[in-house]
C-alpha positions in Angstrom: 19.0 11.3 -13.7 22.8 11.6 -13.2 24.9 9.3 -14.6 27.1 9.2 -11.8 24.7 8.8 -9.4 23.2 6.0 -11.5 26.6 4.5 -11.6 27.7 4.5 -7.8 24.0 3.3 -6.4 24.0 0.4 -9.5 27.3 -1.1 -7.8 25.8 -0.5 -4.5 23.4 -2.4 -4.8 25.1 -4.7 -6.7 26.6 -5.1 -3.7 23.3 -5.8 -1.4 22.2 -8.3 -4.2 25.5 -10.2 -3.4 24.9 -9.8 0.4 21.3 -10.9 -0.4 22.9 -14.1 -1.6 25.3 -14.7 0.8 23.9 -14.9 3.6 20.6 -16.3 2.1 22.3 -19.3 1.8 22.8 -19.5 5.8 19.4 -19.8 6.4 18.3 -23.7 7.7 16.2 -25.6 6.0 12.2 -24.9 6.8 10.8 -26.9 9.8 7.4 -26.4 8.6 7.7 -29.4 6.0 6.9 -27.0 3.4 8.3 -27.9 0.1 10.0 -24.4 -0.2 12.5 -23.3 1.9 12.9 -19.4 3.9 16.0 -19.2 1.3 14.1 -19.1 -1.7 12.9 -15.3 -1.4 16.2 -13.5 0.0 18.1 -15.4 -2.9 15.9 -14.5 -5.5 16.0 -10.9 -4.3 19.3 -10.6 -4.4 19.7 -12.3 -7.8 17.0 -10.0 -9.4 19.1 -7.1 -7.5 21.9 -8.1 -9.4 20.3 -8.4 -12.5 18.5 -4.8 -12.3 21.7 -2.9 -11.0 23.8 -4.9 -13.7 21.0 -3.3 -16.5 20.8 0.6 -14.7 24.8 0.4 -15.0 24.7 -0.5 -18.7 21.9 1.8 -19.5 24.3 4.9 -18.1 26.8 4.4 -21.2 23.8 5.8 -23.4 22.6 8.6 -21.4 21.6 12.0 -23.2 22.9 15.6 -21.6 20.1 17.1 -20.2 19.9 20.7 -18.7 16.8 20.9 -16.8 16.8 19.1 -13.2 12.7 18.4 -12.4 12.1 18.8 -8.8 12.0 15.4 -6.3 8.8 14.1 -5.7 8.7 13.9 -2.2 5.4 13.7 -1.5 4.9 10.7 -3.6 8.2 9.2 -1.8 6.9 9.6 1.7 3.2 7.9 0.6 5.3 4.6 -1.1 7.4 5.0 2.1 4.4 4.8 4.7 2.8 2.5 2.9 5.6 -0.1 2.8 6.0 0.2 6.4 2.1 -0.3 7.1 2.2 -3.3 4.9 4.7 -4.8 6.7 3.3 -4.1 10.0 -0.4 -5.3 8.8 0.8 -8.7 6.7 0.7 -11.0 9.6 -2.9 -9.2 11.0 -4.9 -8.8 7.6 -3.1 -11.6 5.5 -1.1 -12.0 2.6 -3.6 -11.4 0.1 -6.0 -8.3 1.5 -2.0 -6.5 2.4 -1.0 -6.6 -0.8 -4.1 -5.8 -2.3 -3.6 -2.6 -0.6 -0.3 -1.9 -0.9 -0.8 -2.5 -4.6 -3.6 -0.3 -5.1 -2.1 2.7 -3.4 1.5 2.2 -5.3 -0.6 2.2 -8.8 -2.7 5.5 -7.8 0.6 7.0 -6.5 2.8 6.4 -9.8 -0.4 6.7 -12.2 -3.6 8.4 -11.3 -6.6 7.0 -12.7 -7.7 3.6 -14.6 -9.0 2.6 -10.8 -10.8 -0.7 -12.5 -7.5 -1.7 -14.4 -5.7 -1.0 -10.9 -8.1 -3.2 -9.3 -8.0 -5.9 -11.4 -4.6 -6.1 -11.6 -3.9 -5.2 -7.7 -6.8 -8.8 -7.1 -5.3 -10.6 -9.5 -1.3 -10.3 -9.0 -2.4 -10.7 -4.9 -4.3 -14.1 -5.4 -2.3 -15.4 -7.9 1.0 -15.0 -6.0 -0.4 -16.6 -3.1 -2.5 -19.2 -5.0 1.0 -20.1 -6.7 3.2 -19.9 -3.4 0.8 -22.0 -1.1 -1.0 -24.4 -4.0 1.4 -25.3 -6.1 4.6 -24.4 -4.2 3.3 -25.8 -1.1 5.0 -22.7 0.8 3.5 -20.8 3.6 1.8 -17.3 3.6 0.0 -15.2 6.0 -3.8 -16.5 4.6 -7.2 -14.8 5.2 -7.4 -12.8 8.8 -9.8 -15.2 11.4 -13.0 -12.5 11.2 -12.8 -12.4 7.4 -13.6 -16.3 7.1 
């Protein structure tokens, strides 16, 4: 990692974080009667983007010299990069829960091969309980089950 790469993309997106904020805060009130509002997400975002690029920046002050460079993983990349874009495309068709699930899985076998069960049961478990505590107990609104599943 270079520390002055590390520097420049923790104020940039610093920056987005703020934006985040910003213009999360134009967004109405939901119509839905739901509890939570479509402002809730984007601001949180943005806050944790702050927080995160606020850390990476402190975290360059104590970087070691290093002389080796290892190689990009690009093929990683581009499988976290299709995959993001196919969850976003499938989340209104197959639902919150079975997208995710997916996503998940793939993003855990892509940064970590193996421990498929742990992957599962994590993958299951951070899916329904997300949408369990967004829908039940936030009364919010997520893309449920798809209509042949139930």
């Amino acid at each position: 990692m270079s520390k002055t790469f590390d520097r420049y993309s923790s104020l940039l997106f610093m920056v987005i974080g703020l934006a985040f904020i910003v213009e999360s805060r134009k967004i109405s009130d939901s119509a839905y009667g739901s509890n939570v509002g479509p402002d809730i997400f984007p601001l949180g975002l943005g806050i944790l983007l702050i927080l995160l690029s606020l850390r990476l920046f402190y975290e360059t002050f104590f970087y070691q010299a290093k002389k080796d460079r290892s190689a990009l993983d690009y093929k990683s990349f581009l499988i976290m990069l299709l995959s993001a874009i196919l969850y976003g495309l499938f989340l209104e068709t197959i639902g919150y829960v079975m997208s995710t699930f997916l996503f998940l899985i793939i993003g855990f076998q892509v940064m970590e091969r193996g421990g498929r069960w742990k992957t599962l049961l994590i993958a299951g478990c951070f899916s329904f309980g997300v949408y369990y505590l967004f829908v039940e107990v936030l009364n919010g609104t997520l893309p449920g089950f798809p209509a042949w599943f139930s």
